[in-house]
C-alpha positions in Angstrom: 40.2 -14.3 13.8 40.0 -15.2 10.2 40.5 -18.6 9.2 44.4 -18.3 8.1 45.0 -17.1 11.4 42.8 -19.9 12.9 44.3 -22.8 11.1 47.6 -21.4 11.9 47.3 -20.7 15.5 45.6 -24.9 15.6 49.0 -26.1 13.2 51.3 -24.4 15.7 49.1 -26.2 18.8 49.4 -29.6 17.1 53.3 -29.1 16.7 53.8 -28.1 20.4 51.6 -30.9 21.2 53.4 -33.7 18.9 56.9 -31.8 20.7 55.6 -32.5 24.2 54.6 -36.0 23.6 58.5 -36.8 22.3 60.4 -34.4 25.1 58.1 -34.9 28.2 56.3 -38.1 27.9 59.1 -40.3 26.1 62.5 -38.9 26.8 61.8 -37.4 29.9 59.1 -39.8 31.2 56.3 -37.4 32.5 52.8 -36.6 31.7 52.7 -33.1 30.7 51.0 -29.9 30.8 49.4 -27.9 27.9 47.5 -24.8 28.9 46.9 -26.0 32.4 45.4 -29.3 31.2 47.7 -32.5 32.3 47.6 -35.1 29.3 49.0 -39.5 29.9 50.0 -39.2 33.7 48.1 -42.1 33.8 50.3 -43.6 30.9 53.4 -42.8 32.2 52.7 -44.7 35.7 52.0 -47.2 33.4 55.6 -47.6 31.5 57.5 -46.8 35.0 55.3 -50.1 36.8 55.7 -52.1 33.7 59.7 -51.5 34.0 59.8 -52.2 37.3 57.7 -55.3 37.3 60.3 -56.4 35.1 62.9 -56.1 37.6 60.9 -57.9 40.2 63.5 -60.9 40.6 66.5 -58.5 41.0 64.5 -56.4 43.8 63.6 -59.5 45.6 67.6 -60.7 45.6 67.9 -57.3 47.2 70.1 -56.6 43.7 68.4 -53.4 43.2 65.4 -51.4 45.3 62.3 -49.9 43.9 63.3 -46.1 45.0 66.6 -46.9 43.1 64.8 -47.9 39.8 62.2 -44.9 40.6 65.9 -42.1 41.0 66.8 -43.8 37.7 63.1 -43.6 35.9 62.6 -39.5 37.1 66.1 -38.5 35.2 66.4 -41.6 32.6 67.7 -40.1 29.6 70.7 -38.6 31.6 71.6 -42.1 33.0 71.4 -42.8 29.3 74.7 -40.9 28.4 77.2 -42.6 27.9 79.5 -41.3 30.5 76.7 -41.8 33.2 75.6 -45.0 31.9 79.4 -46.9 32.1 79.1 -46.6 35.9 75.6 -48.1 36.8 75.4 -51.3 37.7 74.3 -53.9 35.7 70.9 -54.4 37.4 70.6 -50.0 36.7 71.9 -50.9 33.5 69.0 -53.3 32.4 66.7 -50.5 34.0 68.2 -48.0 31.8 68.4 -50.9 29.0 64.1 -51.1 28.8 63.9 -47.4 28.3 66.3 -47.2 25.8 64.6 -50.2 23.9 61.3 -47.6 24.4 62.6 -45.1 22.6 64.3 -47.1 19.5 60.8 -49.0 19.2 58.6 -45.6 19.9 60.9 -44.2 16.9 61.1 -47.5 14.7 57.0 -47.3 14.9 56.8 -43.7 14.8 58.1 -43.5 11.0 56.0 -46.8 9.8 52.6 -45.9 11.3 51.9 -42.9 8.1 52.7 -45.7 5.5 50.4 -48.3 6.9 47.7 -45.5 7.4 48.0 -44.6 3.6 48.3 -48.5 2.2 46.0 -49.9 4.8 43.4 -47.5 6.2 43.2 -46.2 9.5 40.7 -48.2 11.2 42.6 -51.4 10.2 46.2 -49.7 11.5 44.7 -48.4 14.4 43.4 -51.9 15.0 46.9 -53.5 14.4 48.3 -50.8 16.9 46.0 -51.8 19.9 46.8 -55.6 19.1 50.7 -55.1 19.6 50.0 -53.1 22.7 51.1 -54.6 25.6 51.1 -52.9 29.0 53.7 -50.0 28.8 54.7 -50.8 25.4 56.0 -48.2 22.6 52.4 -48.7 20.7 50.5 -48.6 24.3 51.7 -45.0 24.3 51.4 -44.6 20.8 47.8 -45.8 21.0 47.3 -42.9 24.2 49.0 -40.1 22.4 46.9 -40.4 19.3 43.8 -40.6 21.7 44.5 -37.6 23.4 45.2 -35.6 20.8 42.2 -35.9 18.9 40.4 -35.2 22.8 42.5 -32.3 22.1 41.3 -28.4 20.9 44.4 -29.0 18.6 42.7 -31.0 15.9 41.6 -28.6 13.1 38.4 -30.5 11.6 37.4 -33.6 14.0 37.4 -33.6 17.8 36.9 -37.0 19.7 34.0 -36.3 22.3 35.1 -36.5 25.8 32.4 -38.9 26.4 34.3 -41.8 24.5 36.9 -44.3 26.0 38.3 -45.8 22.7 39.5 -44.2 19.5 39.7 -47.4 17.6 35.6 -47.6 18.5 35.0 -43.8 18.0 36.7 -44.3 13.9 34.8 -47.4 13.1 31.7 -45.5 13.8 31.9 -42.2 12.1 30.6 -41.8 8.5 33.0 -41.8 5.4 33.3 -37.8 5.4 34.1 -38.0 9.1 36.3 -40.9 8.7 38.1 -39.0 6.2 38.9 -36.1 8.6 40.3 -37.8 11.5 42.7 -39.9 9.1 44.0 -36.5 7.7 44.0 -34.8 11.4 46.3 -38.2 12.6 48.0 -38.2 9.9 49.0 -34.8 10.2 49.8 -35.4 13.7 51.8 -38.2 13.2 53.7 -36.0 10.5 55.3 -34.1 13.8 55.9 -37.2 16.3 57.6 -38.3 13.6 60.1 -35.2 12.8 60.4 -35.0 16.7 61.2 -38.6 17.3 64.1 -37.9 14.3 65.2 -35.2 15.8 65.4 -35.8 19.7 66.0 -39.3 20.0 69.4 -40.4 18.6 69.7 -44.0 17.0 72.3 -45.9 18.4 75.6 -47.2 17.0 75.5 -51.1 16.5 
């Protein structure tokens, strides 16, 4: 394989990649599988626990029950819609409400992340990303999607070695050439969240 080919079999790996972290883990809320390797099922458990934490109070009125918040969280972007969403109630509403505010944040973030990169380095944004990450946050997943893609066979230069936990660690550590690398290989990443986020999740009318 010559290294046209390579680099263009890697860039089509990192775009089906960047497509399945929008459609399966954001919209659809599921891990997902990429040549028979499952990537942020721990992640997703994450968002759907932090979301129904957050309706603790309602469940304990008997307002709503967890296996009703879990039917809304395994199909949420058709409850979503706008003809499905009109007849929930307003406890399935506010269920529905937290994942919508997921996406508008994941996208919001998704399009400022590059700029920061560029004016502020990536160690330092990388830092300010794990800082505003809160349990099942839009920058929690963020923060895990950038992790397991550079884990990935998809990066073209750098690869993050298995053996380490924390990207934020790994980056501070490597030399400037290395450094160099994985800002281009995130950057490049982040270059298809963010045309997927555009083009799969709608902003919403004020």
């Amino acid at each position: 394989m010559n290294k046209e080919t390579l680099i263009s079999k890697l860039e089509k790996g990192r775009a089906e990649f960047a497509y399945k972290c929008v459609q399966e883990n954001l919209i659809n809320l599921k891990p997902f599988e990429f040549y028979s390797e499952k990537f942020l099922e721990d992640a997703i458990a994450v968002i759907k626990e932090t979301i129904t934490n957050k309706m603790k109070k309602d469940i304990e009125k008997n307002k709503i029950t967890e296996k009703r918040i879990k039917e809304l969280l395994n199909s949420p972007y058709e409850f979503s819609l706008k003809n499905k969403y009109q007849n929930l109630s307003d406890e399935e509403k506010r269920v529905i409400d937290f994942y919508k505010n997921l996406l508008k944040n994941y996208r919001s973030y998704i399009k400022k992340i590059p700029t920061m990169i560029l004016s502020n380095g990536l160690g330092q944004t990388l830092a300010f990303i794990k800082a505003k990450s809160e349990k099942g946050n839009a920058y929690d997943l963020i923060y895990k999607q950038l992790t397991e893609y550079m884990k990935s066979p998809y990066t073209t230069r750098m690869k993050m070695p298995n053996d380490k936990k924390d990207l934020i660690d790994w980056v501070i550590s490597c030399d400037s050439t290395d450094y160099r690398y994985i800002t281009q290989e995130i950057l490049a990443f982040l270059n298809w969240l963010k045309r997927f986020a555009e083009g799969l999740i709608e902003e919403e009318e004020e």
